[in-house]
N, CA and C atoms as a LAMMPS dump frame, in Angstrom:
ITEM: TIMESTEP
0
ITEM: NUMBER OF ATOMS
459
ITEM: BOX BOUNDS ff ff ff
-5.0000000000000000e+02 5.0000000000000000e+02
-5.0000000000000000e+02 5.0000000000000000e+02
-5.0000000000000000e+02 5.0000000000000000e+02
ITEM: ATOMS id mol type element x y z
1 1 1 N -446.367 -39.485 431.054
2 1 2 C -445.255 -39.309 431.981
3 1 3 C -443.944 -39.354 431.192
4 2 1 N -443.025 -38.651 431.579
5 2 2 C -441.893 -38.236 431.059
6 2 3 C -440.886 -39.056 431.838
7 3 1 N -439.6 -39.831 430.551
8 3 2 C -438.593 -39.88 431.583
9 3 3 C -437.469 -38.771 431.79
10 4 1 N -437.911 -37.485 431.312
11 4 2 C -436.941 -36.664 431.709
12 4 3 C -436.094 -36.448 432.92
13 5 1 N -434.919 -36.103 433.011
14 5 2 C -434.556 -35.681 434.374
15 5 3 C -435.376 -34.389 434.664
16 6 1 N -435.572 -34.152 436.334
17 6 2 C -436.344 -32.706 437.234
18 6 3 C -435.332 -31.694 436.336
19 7 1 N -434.549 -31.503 435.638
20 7 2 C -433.994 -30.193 435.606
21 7 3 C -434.464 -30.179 433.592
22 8 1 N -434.622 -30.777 433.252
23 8 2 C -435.53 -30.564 431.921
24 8 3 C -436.347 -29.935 432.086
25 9 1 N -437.437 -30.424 432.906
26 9 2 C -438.851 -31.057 432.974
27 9 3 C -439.494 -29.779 433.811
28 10 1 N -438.902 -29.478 434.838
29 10 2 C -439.314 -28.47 435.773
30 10 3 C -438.603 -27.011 435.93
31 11 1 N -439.467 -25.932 435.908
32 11 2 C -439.094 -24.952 435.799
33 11 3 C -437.969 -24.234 437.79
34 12 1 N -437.053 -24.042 437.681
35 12 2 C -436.919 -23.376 438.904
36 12 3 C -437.342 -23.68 440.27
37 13 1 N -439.298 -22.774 440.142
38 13 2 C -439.571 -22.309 440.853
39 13 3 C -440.504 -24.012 441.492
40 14 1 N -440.536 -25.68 440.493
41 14 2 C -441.023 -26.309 440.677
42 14 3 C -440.004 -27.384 441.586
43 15 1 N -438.782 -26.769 441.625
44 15 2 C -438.409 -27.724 441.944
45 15 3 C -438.196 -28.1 443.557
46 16 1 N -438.096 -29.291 444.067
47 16 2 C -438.279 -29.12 445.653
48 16 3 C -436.411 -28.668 445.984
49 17 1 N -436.461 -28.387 447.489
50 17 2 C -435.152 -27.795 448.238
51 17 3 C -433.854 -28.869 447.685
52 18 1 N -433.913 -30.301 447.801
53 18 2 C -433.276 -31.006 447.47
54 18 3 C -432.942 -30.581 446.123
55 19 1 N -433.632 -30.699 444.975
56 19 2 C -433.642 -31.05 443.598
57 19 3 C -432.651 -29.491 443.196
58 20 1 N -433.295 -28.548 443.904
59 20 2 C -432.399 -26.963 443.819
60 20 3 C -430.841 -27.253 443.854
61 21 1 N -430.893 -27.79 445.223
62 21 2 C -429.216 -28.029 445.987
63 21 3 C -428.719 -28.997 444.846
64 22 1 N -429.154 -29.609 444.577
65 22 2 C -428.388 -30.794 443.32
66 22 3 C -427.8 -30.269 442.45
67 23 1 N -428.634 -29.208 441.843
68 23 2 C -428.173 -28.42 440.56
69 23 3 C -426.418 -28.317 440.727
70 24 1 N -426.514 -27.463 441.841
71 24 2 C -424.643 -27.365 442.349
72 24 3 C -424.158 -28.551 442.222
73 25 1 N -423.009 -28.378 441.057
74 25 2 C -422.012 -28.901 440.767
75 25 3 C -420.998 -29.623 441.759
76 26 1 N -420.876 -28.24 442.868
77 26 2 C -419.583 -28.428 443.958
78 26 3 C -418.435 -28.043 443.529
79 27 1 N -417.892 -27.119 442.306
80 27 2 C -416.851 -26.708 441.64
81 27 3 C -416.331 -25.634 442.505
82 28 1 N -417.203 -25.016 443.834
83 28 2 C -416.72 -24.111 444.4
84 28 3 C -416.035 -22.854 443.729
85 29 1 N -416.105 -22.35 442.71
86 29 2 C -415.66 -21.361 441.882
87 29 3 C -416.586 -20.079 442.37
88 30 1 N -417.75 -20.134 443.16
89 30 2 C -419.015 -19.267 443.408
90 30 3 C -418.056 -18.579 444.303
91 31 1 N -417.696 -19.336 445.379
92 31 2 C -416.821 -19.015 446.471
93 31 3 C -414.986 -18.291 446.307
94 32 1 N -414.856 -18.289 444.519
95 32 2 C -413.843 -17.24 444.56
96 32 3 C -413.99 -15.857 444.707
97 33 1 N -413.042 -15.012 445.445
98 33 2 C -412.933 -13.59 445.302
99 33 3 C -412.735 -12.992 443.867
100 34 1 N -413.728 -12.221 443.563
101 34 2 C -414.236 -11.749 442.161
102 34 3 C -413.744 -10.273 442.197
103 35 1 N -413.451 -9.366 440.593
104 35 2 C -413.258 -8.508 440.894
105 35 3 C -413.908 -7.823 440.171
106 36 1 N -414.837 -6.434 439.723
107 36 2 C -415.641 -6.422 438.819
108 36 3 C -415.367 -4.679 438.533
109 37 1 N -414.376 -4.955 437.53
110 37 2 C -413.366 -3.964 436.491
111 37 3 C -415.329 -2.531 436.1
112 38 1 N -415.434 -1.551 437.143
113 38 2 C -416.563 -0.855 436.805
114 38 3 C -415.692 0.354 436.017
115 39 1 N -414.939 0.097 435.341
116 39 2 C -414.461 1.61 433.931
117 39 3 C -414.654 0.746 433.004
118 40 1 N -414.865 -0.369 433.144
119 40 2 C -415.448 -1.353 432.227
120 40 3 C -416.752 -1.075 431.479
121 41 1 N -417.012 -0.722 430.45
122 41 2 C -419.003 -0.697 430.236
123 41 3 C -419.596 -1.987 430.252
124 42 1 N -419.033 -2.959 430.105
125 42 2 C -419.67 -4.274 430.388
126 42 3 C -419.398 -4.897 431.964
127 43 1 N -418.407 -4.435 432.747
128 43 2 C -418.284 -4.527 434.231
129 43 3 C -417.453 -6.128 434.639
130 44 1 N -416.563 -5.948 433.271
131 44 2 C -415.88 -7.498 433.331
132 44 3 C -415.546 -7.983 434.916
133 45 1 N -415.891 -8.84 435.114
134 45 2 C -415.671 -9.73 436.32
135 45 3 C -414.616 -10.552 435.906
136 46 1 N -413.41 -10.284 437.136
137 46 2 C -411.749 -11.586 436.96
138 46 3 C -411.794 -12.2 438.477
139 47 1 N -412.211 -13.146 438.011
140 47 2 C -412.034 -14.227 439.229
141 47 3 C -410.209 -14.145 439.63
142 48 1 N -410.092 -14.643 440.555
143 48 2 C -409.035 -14.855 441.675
144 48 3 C -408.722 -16.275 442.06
145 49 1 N -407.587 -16.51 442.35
146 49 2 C -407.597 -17.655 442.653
147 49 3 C -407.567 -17.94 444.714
148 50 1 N -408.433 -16.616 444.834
149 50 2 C -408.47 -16.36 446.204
150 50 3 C -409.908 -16.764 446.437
151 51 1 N -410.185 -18.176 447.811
152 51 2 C -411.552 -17.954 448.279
153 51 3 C -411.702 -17.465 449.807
154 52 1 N -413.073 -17.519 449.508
155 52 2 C -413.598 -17.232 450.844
156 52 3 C -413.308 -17.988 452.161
157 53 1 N -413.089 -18.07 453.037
158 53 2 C -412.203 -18.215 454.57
159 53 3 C -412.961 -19.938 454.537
160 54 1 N -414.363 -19.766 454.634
161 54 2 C -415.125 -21.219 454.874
162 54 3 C -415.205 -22.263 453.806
163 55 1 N -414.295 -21.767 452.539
164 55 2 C -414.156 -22.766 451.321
165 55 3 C -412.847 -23.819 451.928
166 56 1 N -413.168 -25.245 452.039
167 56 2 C -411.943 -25.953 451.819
168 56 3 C -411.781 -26.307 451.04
169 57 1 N -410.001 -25.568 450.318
170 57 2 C -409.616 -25.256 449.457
171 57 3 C -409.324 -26.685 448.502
172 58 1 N -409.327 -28.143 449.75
173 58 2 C -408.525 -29.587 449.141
174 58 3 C -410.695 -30.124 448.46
175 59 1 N -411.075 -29.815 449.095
176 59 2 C -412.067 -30.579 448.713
177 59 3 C -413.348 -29.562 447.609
178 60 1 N -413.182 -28.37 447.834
179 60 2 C -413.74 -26.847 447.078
180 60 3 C -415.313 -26.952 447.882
181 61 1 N -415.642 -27.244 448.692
182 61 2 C -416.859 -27.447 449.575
183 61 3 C -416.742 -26.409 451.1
184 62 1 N -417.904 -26.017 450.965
185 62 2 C -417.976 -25.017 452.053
186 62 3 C -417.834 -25.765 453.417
187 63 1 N -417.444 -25.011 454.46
188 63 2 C -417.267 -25.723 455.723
189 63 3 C -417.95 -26.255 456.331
190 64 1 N -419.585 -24.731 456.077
191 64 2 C -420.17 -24.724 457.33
192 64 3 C -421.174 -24.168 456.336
193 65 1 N -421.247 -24.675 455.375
194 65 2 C -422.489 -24.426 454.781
195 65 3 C -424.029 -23.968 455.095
196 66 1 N -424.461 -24.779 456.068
197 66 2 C -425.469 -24.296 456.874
198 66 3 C -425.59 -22.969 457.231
199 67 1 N -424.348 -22.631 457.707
200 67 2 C -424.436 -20.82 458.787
201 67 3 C -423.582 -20.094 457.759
202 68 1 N -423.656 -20.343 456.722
203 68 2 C -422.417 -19.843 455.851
204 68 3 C -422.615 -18.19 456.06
205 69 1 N -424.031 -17.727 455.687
206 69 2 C -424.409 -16.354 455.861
207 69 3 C -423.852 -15.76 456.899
208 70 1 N -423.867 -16.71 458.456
209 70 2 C -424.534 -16.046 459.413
210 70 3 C -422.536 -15.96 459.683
211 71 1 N -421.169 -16.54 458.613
212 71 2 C -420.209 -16.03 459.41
213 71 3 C -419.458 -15.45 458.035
214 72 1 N -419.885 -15.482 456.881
215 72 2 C -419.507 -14.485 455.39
216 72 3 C -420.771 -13.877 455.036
217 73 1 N -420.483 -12.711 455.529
218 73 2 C -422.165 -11.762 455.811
219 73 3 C -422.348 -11.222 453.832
220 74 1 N -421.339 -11.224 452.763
221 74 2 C -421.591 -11.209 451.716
222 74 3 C -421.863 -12.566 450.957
223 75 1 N -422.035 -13.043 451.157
224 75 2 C -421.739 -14.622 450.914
225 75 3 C -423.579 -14.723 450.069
226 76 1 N -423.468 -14.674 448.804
227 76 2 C -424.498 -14.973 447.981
228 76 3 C -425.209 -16.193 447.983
229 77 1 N -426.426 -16.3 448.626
230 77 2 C -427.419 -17.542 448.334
231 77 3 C -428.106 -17.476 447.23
232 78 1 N -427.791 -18.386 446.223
233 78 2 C -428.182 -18.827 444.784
234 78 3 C -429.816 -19.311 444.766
235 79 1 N -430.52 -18.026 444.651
236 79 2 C -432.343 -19.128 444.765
237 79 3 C -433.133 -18.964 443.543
238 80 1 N -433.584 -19.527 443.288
239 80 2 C -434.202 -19.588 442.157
240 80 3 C -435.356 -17.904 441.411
241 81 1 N -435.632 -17.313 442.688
242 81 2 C -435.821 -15.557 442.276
243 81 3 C -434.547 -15.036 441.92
244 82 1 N -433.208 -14.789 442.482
245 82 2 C -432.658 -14.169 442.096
246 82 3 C -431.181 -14.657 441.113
247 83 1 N -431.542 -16.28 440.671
248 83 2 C -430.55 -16.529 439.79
249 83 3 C -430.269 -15.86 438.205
250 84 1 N -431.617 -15.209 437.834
251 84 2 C -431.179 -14.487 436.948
252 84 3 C -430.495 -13.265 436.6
253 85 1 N -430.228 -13.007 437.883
254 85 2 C -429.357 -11.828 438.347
255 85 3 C -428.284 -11.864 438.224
256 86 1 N -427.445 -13.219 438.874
257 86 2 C -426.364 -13.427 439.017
258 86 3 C -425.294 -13.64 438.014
259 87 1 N -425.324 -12.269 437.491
260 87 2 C -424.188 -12.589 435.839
261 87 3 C -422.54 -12.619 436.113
262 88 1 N -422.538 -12.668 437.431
263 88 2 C -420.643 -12.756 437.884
264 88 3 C -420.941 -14.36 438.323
265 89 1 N -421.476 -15.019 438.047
266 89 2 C -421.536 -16.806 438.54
267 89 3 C -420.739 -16.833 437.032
268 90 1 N -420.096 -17.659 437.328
269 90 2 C -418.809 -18.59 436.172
270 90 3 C -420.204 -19.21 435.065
271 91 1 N -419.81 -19.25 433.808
272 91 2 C -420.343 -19.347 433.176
273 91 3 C -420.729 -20.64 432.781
274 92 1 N -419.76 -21.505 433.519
275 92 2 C -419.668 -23.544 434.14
276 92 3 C -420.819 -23.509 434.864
277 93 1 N -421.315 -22.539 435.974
278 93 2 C -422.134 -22.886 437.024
279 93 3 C -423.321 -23.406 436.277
280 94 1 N -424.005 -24.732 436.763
281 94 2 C -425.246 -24.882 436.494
282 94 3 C -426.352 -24.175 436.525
283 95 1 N -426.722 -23.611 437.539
284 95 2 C -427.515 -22.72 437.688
285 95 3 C -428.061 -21.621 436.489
286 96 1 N -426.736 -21.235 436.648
287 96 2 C -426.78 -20.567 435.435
288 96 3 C -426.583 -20.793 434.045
289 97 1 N -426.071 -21.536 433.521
290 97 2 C -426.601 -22.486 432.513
291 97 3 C -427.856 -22.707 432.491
292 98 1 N -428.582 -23.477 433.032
293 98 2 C -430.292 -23.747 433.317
294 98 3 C -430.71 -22.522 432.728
295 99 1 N -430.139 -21.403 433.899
296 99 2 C -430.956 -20.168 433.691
297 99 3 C -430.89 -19.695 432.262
298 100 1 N -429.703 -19.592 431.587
299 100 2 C -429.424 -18.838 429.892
300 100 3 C -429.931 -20.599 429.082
301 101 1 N -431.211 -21.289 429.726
302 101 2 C -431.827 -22.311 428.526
303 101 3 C -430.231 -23.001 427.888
304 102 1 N -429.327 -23.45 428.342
305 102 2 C -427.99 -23.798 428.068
306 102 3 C -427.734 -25.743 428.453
307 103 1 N -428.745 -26.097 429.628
308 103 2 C -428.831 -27.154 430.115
309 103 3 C -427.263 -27.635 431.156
310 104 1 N -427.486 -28.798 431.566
311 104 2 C -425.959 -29.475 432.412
312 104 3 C -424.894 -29.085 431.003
313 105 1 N -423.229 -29.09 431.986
314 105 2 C -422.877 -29.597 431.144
315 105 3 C -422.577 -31.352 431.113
316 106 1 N -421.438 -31.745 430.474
317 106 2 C -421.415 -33.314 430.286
318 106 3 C -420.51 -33.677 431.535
319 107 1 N -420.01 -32.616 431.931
320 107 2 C -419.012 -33.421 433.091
321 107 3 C -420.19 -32.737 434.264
322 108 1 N -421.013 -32.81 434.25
323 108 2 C -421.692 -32.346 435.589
324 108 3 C -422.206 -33.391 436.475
325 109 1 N -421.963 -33.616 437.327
326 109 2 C -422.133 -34.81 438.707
327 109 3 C -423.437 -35.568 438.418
328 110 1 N -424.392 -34.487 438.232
329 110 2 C -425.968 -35.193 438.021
330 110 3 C -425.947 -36.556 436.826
331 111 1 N -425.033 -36.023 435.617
332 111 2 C -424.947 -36.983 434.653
333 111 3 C -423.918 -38.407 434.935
334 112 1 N -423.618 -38.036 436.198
335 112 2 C -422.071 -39.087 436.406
336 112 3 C -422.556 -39.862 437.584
337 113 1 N -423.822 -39.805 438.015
338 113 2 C -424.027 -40.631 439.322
339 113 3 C -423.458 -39.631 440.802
340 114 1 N -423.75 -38.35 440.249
341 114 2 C -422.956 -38.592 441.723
342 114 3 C -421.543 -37.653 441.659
343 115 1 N -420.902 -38.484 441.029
344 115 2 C -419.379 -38.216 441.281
345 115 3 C -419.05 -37.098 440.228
346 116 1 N -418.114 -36.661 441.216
347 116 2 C -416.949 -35.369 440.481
348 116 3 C -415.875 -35.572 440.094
349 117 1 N -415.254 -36.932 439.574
350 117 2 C -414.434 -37.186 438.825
351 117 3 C -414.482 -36.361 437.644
352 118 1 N -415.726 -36.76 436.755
353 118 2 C -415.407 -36.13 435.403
354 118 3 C -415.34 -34.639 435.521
355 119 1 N -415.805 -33.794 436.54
356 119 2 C -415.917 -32.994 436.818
357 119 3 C -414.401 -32.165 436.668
358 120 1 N -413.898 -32.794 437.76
359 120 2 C -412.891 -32.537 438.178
360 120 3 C -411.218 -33.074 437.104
361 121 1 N -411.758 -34.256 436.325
362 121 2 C -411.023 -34.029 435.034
363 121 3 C -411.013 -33.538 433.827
364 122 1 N -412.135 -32.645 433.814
365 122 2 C -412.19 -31.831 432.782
366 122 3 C -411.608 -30.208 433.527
367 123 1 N -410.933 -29.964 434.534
368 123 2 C -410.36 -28.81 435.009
369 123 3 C -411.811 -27.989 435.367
370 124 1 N -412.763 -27.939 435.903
371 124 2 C -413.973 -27.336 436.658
372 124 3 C -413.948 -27.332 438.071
373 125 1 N -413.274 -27.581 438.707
374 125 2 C -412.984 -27.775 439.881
375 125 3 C -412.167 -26.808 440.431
376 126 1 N -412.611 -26.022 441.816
377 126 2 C -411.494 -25.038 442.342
378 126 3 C -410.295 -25.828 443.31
379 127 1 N -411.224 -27.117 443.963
380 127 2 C -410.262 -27.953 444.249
381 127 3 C -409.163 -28.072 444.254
382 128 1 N -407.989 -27.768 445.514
383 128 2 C -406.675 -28.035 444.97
384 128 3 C -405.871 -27.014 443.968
385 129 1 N -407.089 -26.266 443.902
386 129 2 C -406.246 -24.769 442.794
387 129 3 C -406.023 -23.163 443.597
388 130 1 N -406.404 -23.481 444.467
389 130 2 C -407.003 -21.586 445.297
390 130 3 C -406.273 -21.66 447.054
391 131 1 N -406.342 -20.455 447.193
392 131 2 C -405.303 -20.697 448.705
393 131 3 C -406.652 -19.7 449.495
394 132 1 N -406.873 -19.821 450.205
395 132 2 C -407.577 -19.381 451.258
396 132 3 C -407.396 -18.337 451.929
397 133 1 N -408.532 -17.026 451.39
398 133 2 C -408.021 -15.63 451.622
399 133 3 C -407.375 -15.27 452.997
400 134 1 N -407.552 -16.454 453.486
401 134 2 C -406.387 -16.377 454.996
402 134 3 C -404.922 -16.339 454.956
403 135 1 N -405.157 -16.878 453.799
404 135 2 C -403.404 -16.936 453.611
405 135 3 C -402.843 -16.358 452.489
406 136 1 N -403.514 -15.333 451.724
407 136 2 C -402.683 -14.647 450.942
408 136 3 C -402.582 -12.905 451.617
409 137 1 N -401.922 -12.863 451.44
410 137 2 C -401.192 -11.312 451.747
411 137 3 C -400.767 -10.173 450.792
412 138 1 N -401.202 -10.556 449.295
413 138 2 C -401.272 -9.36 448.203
414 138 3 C -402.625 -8.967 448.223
415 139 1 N -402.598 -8.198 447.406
416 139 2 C -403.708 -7.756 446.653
417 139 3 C -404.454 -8.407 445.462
418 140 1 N -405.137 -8.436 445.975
419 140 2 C -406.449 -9.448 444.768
420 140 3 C -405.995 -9.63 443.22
421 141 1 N -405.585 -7.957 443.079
422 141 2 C -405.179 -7.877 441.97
423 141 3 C -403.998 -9.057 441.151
424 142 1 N -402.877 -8.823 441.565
425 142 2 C -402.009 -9.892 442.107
426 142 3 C -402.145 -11.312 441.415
427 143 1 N -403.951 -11.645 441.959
428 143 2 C -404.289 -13.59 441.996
429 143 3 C -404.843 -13.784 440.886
430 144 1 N -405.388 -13.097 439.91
431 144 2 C -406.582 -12.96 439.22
432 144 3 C -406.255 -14.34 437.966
433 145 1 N -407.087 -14.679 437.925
434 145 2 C -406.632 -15.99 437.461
435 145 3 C -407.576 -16.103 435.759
436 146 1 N -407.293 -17.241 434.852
437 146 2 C -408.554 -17.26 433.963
438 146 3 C -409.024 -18.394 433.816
439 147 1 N -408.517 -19.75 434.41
440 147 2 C -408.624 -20.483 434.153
441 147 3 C -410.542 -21.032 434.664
442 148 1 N -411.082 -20.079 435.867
443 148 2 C -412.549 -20.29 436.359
444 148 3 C -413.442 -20.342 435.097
445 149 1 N -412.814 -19.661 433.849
446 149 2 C -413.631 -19.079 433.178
447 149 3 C -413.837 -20.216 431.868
448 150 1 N -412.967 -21.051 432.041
449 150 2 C -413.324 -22.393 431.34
450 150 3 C -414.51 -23.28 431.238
451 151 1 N -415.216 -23.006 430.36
452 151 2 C -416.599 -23.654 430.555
453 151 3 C -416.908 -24.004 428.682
454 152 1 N -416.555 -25.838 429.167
455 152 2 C -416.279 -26.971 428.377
456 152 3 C -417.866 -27.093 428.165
457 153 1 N -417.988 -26.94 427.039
458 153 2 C -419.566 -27.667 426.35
459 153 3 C -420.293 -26.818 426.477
């Protein structure tokens, strides 16, 4: 028997519903408006500092998580078939880390008990940084931000 943590130890597809949902950080960065530059040959993706309507913007946590689909009909569910797909996820996201064999990073909640302090003092956090595509009135173009793209360790 191993004392590894489940995200060493177990592949993806072993892990139960809980142990999946953990992976998430809570950096809410998934939930920025993305823009994905196609005269590009690599199809650069520039995050925004614009989210989605059900992100609260003070805490970076979805509203309504549960029905999130059923009221942001684009609204990407992260599952373990199609996380290797997802090459516009911030390069911080756990998930994806896991997925490119990269592991947590050091400010990631799982390693901290819990908490998003370190998280959130190492600048990973959308928290407190993004205005709520309700309330901006330019063009995307406009918001495009780089700071999402910070990914410490």
């Amino acid at each position: 028997m191993t004392d590894a943590p489940f995200w060493q130890r177990k592949s993806f597809a072993q892990m139960t519903h809980e142990e999946w949902e953990s992976l998430c950080d809570g950096c809410g960065k998934c939930c920025l408006h993305k823009l994905i530059d196609s005269d590009d040959m690599d199809e650069t993706v520039h995050y925004t500092d614009v989210s989605c309507v059900l992100l609260n913007t003070e805490t970076a946590q979805c509203s309504n998580y549960a029905e999130r689909t059923q009221h942001v009909l684009d609204c990407v569910v992260i599952t373990p078939e199609n996380v290797y797909e997802l090459d516009f996820m911030p390069t911080s996201c756990a998930y994806r880390r896991l997925a490119e064999g990269r592991g947590l990073a050091s400010w990631h909640p799982l390693l901290h008990g819990g908490s998003k302090a370190a998280m959130i003092a190492a600048g990973m956090s959308a928290a407190g940084r993004v205005l709520n595509e309700d309330e901006v009135h330019e063009d995307l173009e406009l918001r495009i931000v780089t700071w999402p793209l910070n990914d410490q360790d």
